[in-house]
C-alpha positions in Angstrom: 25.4 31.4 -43.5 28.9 32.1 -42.7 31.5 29.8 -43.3 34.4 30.6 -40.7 35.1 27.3 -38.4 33.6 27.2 -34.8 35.7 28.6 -32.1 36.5 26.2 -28.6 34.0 29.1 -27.3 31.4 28.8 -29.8 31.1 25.3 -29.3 31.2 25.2 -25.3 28.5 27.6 -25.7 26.5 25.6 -28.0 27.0 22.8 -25.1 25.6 25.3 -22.7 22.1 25.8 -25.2 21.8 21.9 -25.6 21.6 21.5 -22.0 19.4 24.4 -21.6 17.2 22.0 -24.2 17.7 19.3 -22.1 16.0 21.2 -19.2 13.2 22.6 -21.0 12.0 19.0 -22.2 12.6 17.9 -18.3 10.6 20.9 -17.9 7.5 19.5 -19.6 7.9 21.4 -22.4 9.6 21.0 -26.4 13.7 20.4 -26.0 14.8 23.8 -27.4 17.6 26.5 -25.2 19.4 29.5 -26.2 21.6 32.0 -24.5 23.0 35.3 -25.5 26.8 36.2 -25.4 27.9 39.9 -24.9 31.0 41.5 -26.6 33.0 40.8 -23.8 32.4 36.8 -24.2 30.1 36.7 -20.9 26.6 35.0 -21.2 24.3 38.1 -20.6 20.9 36.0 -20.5 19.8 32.3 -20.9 15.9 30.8 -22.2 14.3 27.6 -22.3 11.8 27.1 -24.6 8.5 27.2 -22.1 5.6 27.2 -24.6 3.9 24.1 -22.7 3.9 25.2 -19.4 3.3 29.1 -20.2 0.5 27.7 -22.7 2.5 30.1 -25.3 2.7 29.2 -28.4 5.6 32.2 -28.8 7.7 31.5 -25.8 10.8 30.2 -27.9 14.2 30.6 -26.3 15.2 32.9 -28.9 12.2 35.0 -29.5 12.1 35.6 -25.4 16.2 36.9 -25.7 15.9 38.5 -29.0 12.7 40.1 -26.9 15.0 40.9 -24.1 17.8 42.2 -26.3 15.8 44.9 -27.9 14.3 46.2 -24.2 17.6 46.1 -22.4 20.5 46.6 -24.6 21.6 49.7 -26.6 22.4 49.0 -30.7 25.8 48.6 -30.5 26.2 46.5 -27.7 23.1 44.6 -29.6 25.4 44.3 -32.5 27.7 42.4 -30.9 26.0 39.7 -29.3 26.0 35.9 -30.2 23.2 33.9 -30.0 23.9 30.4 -29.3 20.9 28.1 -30.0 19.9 24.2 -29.7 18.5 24.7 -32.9 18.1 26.8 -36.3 15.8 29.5 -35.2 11.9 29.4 -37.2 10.5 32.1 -39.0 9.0 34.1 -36.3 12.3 33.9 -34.0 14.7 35.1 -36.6 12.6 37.3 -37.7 12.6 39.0 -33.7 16.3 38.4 -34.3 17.0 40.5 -37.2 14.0 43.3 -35.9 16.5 43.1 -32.2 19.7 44.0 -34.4 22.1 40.8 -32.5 25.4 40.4 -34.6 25.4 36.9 -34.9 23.4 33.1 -34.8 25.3 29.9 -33.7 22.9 26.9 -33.7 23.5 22.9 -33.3 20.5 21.3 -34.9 19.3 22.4 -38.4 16.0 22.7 -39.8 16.5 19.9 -41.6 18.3 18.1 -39.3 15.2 18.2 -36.7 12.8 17.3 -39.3 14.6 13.8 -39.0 14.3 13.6 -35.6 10.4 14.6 -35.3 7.3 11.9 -36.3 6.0 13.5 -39.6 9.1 16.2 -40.3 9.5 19.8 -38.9 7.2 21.3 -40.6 3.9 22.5 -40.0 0.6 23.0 -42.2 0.6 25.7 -44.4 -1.7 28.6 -43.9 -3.3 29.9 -47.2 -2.9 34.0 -48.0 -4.0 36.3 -50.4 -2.7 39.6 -51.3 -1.6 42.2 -51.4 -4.3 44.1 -52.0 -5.9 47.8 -51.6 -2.3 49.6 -51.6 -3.2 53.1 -52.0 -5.9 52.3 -49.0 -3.1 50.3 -47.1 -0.2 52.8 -47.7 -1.8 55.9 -46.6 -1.1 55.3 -42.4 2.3 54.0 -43.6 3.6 57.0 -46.3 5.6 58.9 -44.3 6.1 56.7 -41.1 10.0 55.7 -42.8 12.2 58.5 -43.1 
């Protein structure tokens, strides 16, 4: 989290993502928009969520940009992008976030914050794991991969 106070600009963007929400749900589809701000302060690309109507469970706003991001812009440029989001990005979007290398997150709606708005909360079952196991086995298509 970072504490500095919202810009005129970060907020007017954050506007722009809500509406971008407001279309997706008039779209048929969960109320959740993003768009991504370049360096120079311009919007560079814009999502809706469209998991509904693409019958995609992954086709969040910000996994499609972060998705887009990583395919059309070069690291530095990358770097410093904004994302501007209707809400707190999941798991598996932030995690396309962070892999994409953008700078920076603004969102409206927390986590939290939309678990009071849904029936039942924002979260979703729990999947059970096990593991890690079998490392030497696991590791050996790995070791060396990272240098």
């Amino acid at each position: 989290m970072h504490d500095a106070p919202l810009t005129d600009d970060d907020l007017r963007f954050l506007r722009q993502a809500i509406g971008l929400a407001a279309a997706a749900r008039a779209g048929g589809n969960p109320p959740f928009g993003s768009l991504l701000v370049g360096p120079d302060g311009k919007v560079l690309a814009e999502e809706r969520n469209s998991s509904l109507t693409d019958d995609d469970i992954t086709a969040h706003p910000e996994l499609k940009l972060a998705r887009w991001a990583a395919r059309e812009l070069d690291a530095a440029t990358a770097a410093g992008t904004t994302m501007y989001t209707s809400c707190q990005p999941c798991g598996m979007c932030t995690g396309a976030i962070e892999r994409s290398g953008l700078g920076r997150v603004v969102f409206a709606l927390s986590t939290e914050q939309l678990g009071t708005l849904k029936p039942g909360g924002a979260g979703f079952g729990e999947v059970a794991t096990h593991g890690p196991a079998l490392f030497d086995e696991a590791g050996t298509p790995v070791r060396g991969y990272y240098r």
